[in-house]
C-alpha positions as CSV (number, residue, x, y, z in Angstrom):
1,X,24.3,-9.0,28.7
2,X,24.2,-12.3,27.2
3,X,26.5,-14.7,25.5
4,X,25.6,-15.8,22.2
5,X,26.8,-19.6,21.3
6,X,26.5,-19.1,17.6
7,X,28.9,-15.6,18.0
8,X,32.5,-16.5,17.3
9,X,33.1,-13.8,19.7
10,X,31.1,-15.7,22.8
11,X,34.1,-17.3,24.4
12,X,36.0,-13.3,24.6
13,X,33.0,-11.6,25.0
14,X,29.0,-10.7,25.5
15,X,26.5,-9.0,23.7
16,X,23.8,-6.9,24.7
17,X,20.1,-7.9,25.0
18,X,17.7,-5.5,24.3
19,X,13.9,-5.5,24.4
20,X,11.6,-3.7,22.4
21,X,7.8,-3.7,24.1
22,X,5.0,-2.0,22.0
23,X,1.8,-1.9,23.9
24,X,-1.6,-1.0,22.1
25,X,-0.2,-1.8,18.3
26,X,-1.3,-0.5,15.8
27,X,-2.8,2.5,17.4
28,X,-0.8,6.1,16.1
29,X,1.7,3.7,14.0
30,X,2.4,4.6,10.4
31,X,2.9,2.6,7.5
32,X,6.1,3.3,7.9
33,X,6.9,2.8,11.6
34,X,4.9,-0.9,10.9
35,X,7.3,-1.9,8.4
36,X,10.6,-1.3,10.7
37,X,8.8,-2.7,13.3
38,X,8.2,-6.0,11.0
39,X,11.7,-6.3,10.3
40,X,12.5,-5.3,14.0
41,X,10.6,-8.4,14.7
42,X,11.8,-11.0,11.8
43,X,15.1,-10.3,11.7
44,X,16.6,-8.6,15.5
45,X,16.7,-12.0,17.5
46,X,19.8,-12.5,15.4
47,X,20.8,-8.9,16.4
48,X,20.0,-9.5,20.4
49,X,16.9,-7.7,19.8
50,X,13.3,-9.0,21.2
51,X,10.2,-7.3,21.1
52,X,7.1,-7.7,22.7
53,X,3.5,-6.8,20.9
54,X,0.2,-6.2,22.3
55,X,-2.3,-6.0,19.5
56,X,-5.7,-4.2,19.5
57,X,-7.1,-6.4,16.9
58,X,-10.1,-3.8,17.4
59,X,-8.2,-1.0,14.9
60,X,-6.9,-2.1,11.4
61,X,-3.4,-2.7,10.6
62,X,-1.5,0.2,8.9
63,X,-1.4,-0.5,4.8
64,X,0.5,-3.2,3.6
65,X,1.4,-4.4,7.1
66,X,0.9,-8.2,7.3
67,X,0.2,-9.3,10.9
68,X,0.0,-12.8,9.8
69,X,3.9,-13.0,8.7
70,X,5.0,-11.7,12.5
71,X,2.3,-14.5,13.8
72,X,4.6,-17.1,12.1
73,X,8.0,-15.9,13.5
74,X,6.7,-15.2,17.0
75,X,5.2,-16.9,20.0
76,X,1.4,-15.8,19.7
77,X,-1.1,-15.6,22.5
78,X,-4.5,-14.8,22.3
79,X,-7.3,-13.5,24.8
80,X,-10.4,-15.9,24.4
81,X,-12.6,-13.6,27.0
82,X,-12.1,-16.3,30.4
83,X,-7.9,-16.8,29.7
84,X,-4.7,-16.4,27.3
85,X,-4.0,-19.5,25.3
86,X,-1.0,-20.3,23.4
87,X,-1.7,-19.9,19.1
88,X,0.4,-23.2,18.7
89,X,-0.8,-26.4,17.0
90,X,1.3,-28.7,20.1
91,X,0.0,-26.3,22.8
92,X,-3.6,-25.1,21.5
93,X,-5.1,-27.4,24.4
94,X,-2.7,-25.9,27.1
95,X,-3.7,-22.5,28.4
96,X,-1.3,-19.5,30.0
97,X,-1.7,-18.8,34.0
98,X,0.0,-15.8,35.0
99,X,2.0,-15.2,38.3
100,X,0.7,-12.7,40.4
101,X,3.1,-9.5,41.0
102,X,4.8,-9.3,44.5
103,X,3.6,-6.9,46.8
104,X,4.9,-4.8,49.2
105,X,8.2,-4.3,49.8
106,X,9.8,-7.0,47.4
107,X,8.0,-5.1,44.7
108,X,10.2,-1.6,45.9
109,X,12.8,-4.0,46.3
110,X,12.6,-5.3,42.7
111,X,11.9,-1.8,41.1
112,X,14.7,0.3,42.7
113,X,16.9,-3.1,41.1
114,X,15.6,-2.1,37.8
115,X,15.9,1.1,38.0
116,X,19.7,1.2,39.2
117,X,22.1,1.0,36.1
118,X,24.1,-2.1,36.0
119,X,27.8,-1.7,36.0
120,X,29.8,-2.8,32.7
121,X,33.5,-4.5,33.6
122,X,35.9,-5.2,30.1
């Protein structure tokens, strides 16, 4: 749960987040399915929503989906065959170095966490 600060409700109360992951877009979307998704993505931020996209730029887009009006509402990063690198004019020249995942038993550790529902209190 977060707080929003733009809520009038964030001093009483807190909202859920929620995230929406799509891997392997646009593979068995529909036309559609793309166009919720598009407004998923423009317009749930305000909503608490967030999504996450991976796009096979390998299959074409469903009709009258625009991939280039998400690019400009979202953080874009792009695979150039040695490392991810940020599609941003100010950070073009920076590239993206992932952590690697822990291992043994902090990894059970951290996976029985996130599988465990978190308790709501009023």
């Amino acid at each position: 749960m977060l707080s929003r600060p733009d809520s009038p409700r964030a001093t009483t109360s807190t909202e859920p987040c929620r995230v929406l992951v799509m891997l392997d877009f646009p593979v068995n979307v529909t036309g559609v399915t793309s166009r919720l998704l598009s407004t998923t993505m423009q317009k749930g931020s305000a909503f608490g929503v967030h999504a996450i996209m991976l796009v096979d730029t390998d299959h074409p887009t469903p009709y009258g989906f625009n991939l280039h009006e998400l690019e400009q509402v979202s953080t874009t990063v792009a695979w150039d065959g040695r490392r991810f690198i940020w599609q941003d004019p100010d950070f073009k020249s920076c590239w993206i170095e992932l952590d690697k995942p822990p291992r043994g038993q902090l990894a059970k550790r951290i996976l029985r966490g996130v599988q465990q529902p978190t308790s709501r209190t009023a």
